[in-house]
MMTF fields as JSON, N, C-alpha, C and O atoms, coordinates in Angstrom:
{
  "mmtfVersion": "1.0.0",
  "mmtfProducer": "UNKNOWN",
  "numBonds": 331,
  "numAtoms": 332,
  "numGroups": 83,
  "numChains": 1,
  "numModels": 1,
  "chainsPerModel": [1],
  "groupsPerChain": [83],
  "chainIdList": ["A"],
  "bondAtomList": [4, 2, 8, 6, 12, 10, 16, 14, 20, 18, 24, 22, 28, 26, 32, 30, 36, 34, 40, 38, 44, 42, 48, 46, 52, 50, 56, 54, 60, 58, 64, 62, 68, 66, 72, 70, 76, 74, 80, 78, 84, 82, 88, 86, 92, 90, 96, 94, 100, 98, 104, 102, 108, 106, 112, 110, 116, 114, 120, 118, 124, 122, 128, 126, 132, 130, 136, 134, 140, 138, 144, 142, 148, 146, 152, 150, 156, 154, 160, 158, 164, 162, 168, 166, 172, 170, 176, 174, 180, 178, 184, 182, 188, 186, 192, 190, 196, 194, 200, 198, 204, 202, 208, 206, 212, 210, 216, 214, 220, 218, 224, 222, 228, 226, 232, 230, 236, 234, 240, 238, 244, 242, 248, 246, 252, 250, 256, 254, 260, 258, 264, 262, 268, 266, 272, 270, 276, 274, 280, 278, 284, 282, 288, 286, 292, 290, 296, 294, 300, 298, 304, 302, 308, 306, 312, 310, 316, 314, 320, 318, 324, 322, 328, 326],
  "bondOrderList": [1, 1, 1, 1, 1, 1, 1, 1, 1, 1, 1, 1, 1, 1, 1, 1, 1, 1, 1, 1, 1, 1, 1, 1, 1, 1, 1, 1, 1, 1, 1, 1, 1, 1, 1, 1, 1, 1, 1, 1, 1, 1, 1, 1, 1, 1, 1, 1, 1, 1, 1, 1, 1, 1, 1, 1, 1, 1, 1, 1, 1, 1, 1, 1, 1, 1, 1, 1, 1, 1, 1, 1, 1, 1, 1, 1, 1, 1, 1, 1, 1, 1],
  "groupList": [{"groupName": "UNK", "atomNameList": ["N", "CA", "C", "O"], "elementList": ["N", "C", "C", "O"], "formalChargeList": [0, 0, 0, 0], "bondAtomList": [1, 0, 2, 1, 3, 2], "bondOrderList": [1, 1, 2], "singleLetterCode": "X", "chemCompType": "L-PEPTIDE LINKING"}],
  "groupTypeList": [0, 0, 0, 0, 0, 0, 0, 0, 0, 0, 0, 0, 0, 0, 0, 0, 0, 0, 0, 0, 0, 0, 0, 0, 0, 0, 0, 0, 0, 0, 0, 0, 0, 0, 0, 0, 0, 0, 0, 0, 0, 0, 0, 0, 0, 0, 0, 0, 0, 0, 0, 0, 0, 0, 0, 0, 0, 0, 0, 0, 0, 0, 0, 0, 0, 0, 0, 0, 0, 0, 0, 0, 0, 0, 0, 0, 0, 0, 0, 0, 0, 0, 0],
  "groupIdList": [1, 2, 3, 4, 5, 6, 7, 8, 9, 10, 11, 12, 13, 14, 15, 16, 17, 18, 19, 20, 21, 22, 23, 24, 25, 26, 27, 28, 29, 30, 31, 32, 33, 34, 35, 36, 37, 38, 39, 40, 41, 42, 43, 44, 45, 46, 47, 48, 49, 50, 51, 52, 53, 54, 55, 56, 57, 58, 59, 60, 61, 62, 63, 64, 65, 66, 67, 68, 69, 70, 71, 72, 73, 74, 75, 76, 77, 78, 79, 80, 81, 82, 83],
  "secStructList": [7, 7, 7, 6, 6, 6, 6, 6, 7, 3, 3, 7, 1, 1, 7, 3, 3, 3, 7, 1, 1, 1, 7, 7, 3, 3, 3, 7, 7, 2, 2, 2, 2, 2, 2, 2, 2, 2, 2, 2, 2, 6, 7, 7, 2, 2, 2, 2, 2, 2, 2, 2, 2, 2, 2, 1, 7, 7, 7, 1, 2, 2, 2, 2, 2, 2, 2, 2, 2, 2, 2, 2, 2, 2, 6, 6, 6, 6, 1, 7, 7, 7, 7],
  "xCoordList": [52.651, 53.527, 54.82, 55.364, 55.171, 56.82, 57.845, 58.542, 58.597, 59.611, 61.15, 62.123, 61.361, 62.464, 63.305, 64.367, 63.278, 63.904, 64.676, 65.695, 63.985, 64.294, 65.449, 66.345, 65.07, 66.727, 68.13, 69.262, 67.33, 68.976, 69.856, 70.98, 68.789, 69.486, 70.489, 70.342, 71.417, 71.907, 71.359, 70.754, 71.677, 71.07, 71.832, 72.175, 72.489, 73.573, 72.528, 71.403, 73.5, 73.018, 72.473, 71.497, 72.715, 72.274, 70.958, 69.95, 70.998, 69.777, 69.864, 68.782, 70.913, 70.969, 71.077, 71.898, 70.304, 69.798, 70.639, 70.727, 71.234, 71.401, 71.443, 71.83, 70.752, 70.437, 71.923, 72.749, 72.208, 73.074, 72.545, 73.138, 71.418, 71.466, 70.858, 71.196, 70.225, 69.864, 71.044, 71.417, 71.644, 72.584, 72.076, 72.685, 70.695, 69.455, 70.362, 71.119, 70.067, 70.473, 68.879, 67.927, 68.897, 67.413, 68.2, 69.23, 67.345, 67.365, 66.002, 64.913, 66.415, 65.015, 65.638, 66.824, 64.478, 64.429, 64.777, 65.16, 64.337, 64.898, 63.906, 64.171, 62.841, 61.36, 61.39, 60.979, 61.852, 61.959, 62.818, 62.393, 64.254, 65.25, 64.957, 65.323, 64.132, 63.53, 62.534, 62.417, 61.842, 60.749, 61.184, 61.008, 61.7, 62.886, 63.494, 62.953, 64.585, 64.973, 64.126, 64.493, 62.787, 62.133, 61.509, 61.465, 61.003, 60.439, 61.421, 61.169, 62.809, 63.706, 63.851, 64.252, 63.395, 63.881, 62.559, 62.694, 61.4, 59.815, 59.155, 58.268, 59.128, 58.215, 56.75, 56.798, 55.889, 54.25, 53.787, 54.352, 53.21, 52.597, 52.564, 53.013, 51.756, 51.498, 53.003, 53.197, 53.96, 54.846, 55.733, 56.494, 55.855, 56.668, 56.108, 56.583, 54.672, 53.778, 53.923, 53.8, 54.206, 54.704, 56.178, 56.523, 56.95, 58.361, 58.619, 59.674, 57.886, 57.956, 57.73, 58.535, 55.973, 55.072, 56.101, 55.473, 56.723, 57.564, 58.863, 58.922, 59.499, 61.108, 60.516, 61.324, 59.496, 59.001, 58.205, 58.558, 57.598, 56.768, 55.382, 54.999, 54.999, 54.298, 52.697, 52.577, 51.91, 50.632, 50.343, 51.115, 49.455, 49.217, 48.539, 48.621, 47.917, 47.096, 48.429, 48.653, 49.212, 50.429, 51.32, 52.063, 51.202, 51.741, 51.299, 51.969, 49.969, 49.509, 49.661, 50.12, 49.263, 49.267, 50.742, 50.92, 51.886, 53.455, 53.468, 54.114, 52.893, 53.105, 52.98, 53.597, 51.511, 51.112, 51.525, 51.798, 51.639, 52.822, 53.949, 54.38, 54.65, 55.951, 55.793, 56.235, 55.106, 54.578, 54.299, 55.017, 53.462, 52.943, 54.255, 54.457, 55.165, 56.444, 57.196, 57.545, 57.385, 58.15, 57.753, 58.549, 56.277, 55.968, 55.724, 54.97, 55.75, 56.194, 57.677, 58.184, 58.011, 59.985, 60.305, 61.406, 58.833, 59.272, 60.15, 60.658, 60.12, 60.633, 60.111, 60.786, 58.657, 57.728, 56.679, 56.224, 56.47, 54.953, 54.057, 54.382, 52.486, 51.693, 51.403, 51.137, 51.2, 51.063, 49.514, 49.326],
  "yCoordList": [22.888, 21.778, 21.992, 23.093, 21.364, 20.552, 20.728, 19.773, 21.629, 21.286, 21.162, 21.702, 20.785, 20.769, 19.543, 19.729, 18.407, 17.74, 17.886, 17.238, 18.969, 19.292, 20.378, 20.599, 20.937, 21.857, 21.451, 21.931, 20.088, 19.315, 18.614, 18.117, 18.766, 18.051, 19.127, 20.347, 18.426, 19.025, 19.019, 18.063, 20.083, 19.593, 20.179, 21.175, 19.917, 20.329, 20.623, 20.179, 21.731, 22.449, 21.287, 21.729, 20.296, 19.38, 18.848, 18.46, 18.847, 18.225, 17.162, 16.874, 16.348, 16.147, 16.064, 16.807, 15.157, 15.225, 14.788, 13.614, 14.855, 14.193, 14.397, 15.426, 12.716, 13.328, 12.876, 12.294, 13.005, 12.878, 11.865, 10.909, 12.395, 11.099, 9.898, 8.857, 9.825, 8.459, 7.756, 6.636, 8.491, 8.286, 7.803, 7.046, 8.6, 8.252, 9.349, 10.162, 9.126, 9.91, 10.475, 9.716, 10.924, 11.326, 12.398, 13.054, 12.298, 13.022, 13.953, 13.47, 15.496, 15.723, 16.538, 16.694, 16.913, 17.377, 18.887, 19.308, 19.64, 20.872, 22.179, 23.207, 21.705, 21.849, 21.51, 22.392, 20.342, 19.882, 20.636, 21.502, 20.698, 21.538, 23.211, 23.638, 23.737, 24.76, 24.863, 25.745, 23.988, 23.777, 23.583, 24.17, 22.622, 21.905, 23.326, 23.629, 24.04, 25.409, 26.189, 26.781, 26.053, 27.602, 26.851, 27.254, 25.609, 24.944, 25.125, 25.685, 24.598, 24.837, 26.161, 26.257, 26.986, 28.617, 28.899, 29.987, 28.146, 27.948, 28.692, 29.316, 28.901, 29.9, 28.982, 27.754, 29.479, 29.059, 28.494, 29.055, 27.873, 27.8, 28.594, 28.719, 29.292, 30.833, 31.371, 31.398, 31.771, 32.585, 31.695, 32.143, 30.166, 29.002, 28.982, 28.775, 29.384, 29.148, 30.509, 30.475, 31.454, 32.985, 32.903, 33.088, 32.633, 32.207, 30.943, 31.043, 29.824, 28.566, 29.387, 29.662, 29.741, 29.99, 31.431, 32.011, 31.845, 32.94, 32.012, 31.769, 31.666, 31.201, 29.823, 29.433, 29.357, 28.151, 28.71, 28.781, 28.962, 29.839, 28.57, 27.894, 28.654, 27.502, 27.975, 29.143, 27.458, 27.87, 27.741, 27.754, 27.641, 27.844, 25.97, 25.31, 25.979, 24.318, 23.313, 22.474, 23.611, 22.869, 22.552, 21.571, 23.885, 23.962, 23.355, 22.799, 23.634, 23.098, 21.758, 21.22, 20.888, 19.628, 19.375, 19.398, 19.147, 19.372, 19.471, 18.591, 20.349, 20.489, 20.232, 20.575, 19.086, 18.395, 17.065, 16.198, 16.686, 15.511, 15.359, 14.36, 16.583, 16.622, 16.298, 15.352, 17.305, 17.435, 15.927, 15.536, 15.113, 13.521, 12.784, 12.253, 12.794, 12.288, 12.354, 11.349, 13.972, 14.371, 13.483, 12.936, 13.504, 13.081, 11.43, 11.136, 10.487, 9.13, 8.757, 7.762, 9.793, 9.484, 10.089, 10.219, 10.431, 11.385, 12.801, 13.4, 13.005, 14.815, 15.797, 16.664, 15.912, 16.506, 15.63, 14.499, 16.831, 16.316, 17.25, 18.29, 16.764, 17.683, 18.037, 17.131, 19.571, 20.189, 19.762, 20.212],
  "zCoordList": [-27.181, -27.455, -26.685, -26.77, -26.199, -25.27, -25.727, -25.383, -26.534, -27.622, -26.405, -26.933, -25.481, -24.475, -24.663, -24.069, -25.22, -25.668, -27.091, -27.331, -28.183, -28.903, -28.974, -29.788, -27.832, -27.921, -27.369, -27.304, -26.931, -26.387, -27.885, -27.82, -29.538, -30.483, -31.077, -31.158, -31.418, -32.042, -33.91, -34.395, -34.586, -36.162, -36.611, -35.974, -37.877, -38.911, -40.044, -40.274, -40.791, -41.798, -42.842, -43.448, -43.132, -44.508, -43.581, -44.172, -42.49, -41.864, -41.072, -40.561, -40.729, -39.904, -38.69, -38.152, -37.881, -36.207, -35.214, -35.574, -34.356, -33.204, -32.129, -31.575, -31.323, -30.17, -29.21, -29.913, -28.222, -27.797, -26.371, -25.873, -26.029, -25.001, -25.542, -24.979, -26.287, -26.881, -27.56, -27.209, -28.59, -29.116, -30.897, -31.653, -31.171, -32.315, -32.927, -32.397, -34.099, -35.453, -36.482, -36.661, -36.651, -38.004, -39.054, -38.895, -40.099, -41.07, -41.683, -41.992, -41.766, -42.045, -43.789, -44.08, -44.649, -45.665, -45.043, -43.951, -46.706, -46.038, -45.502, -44.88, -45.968, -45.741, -43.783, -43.029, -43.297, -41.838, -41.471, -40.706, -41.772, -41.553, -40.592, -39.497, -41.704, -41.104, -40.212, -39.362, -40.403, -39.365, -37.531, -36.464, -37.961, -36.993, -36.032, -34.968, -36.554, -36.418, -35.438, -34.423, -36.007, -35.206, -34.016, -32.854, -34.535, -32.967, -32.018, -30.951, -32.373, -31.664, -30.592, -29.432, -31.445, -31.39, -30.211, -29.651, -29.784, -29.124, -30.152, -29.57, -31.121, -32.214, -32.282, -32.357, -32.259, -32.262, -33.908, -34.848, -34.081, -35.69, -36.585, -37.725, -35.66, -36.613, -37.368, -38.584, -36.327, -37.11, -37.639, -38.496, -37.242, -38.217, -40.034, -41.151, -39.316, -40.806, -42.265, -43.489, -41.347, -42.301, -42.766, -43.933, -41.827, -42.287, -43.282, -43.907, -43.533, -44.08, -45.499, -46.389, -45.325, -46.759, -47.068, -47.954, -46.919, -47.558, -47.904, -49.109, -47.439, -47.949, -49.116, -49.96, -49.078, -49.983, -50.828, -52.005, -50.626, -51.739, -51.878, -52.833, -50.697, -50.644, -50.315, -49.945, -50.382, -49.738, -48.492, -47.533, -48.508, -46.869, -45.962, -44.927, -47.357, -47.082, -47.021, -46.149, -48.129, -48.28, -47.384, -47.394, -46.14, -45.299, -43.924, -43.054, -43.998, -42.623, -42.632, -41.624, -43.906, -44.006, -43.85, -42.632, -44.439, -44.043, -42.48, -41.912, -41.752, -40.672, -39.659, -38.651, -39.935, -38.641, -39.234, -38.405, -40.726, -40.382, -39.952, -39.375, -40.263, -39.498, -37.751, -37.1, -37.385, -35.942, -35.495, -34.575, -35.949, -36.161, -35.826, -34.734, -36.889, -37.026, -35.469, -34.85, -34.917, -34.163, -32.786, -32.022, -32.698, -31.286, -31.937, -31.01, -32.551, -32.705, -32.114, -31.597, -32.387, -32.251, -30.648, -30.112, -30.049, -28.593, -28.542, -27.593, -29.6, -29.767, -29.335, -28.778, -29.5, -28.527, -27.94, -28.111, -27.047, -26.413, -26.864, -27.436, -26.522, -26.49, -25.63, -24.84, -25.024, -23.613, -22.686, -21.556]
}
């Protein structure tokens, strides 16, 4: 996945997005927040998925599903691509 448009956003701690050349605003939860973060950071699934299911206390199904909607979301809005 493409995440190079994504490190041009800026994101504030409550979760909010912005992009600066569009001049688009988003809001993510805090569940996105973090997610958001490590893509940022180029982190792979895998280790987004150990860091998430530890600070949430979440499962793992809970997670994948969360994650390719988020992912879904991201590339509707052109945030990523797929490689």
């Amino acid at each position: 996945m493409k995440t190079d448009k994504m490190k041009q956003l800026a994101i504030s701690e409550n979760g909010f997005i912005f992009d600066p050349e569009t001049g688009y605003s988003y809001n993510v939860n805090e569940t996105g927040h973090a997610i958001f973060k490590l893509l940022q950071k180029g982190m792979d699934k895998e280790a987004i998925a150990e860091q998430v299911i530890a600070e949430f206390d979440i499962s793992k199904d809970h997670f994948d599903n969360d994650y390719e909607h988020f992912i879904q979301m991201l590339e509707a809005l052109d945030l990523v691509e797929e490689d």
